[in-house]
C-alpha positions as CSV (number, residue, x, y, z in Angstrom):
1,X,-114.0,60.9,-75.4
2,X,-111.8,57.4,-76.1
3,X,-112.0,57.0,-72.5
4,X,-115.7,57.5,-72.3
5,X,-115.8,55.4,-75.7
6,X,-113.8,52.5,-73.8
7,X,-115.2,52.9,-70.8
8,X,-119.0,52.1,-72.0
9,X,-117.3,49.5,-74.0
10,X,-115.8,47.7,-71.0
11,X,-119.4,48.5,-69.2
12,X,-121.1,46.8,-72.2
13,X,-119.3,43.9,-71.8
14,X,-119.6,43.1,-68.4
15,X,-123.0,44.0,-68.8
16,X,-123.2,41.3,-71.5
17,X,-121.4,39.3,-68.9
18,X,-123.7,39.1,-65.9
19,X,-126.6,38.9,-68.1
20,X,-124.8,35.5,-69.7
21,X,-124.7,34.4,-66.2
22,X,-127.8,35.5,-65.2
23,X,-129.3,33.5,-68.1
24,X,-126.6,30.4,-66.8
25,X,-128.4,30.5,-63.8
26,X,-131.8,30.3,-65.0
27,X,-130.9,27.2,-67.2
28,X,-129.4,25.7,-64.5
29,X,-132.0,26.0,-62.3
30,X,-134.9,25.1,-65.0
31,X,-132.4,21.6,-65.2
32,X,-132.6,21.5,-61.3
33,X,-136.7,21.4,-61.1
34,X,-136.8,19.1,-64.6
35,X,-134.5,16.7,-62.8
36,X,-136.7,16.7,-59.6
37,X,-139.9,16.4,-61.0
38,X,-138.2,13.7,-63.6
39,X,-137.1,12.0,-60.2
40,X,-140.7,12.7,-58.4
41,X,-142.0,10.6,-61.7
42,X,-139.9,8.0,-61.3
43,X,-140.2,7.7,-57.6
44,X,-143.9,7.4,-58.3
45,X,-143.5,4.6,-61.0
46,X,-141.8,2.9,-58.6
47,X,-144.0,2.8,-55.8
48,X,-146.8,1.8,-57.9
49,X,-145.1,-1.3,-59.8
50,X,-143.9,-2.0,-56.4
51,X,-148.1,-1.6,-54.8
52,X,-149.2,-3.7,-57.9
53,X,-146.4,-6.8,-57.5
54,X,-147.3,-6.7,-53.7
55,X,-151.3,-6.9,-55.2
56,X,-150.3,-9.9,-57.2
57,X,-148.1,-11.8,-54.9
58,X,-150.8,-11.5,-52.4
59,X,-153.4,-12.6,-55.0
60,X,-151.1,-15.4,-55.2
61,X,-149.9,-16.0,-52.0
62,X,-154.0,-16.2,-50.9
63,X,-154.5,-18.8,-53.9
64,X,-151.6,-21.0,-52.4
65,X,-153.2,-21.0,-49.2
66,X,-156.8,-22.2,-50.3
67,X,-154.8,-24.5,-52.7
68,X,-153.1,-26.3,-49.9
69,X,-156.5,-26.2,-47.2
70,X,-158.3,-27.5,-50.1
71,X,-155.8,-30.7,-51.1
72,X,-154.8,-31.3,-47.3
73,X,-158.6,-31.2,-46.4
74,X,-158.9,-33.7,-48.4
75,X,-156.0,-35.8,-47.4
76,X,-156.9,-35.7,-43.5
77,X,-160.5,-36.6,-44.8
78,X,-159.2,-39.6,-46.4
79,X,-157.1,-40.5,-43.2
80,X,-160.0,-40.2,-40.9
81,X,-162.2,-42.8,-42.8
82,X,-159.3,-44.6,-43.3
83,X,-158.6,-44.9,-39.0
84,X,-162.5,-44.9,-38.7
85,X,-162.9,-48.4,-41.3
86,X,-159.8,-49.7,-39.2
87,X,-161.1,-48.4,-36.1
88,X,-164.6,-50.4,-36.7
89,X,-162.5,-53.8,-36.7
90,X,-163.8,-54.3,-40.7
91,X,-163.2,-58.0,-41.5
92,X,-160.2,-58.8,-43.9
93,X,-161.3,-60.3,-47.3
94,X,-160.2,-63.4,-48.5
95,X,-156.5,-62.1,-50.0
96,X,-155.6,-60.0,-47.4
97,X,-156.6,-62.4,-44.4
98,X,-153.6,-65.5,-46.6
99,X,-151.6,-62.1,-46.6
100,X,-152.1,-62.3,-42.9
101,X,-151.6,-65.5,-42.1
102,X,-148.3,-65.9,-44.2
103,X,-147.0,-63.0,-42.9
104,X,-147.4,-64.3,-39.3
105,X,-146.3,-67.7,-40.2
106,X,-143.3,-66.1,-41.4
107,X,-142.9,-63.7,-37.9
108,X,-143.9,-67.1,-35.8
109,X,-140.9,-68.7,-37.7
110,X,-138.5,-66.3,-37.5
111,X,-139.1,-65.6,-33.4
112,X,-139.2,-69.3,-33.1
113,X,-136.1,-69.8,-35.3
114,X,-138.1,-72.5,-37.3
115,X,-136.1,-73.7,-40.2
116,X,-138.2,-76.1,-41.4
């Protein structure tokens, strides 16, 4: 009967055992789909911060752009009157036809090599 006694004992305890590791398992693999689905989450975060930076930089990007139409429109706008008032021979006023003249006194002068 001791060895009977014994023997269930020993059976008991493996028993107790594999059920231990059994439950081991289960843990372990309840840890194994939290961390995925933690992960999945994450992944997911991710890709929408990254969707709604890529929104905004775009947003911003396309703001640069009609920025920079806008201000150089206006620059080539002020360049093409500007050649179109030279282009139409406009007479120089009084200050910048002595500009004129004393500036090609001075060129007459120097290609001369008029000291005086």
């Amino acid at each position: 009967m001791a060895r009977t006694q014994d023997a269930r004992t020993d059976a008991d305890a493996v028993e107790a055992a594999i059920a231990r590791v059994l439950a081991a398992e289960t843990a372990a693999r309840a840890a194994v789909a939290a961390a995925q689905q933690d992960a999945t989450a994450q992944a997911e975060a991710t890709r929408a911060t990254i969707r709604a930076l890529t929104q905004r930089t775009q947003v911003r990007i396309a703001a640069v752009r009609v920025r920079f139409a806008r201000e150089t429109g206006a620059q080539v706008d002020a360049l093409a009157a500007e050649a179109l008032r030279v282009a139409h021979g406009a007479p120089l006023a009084g200050a910048e036809l002595a500009t004129l003249e004393t500036a090609l006194a001075m060129l007459a002068a120097e290609l001369t090599d008029d000291t005086q």
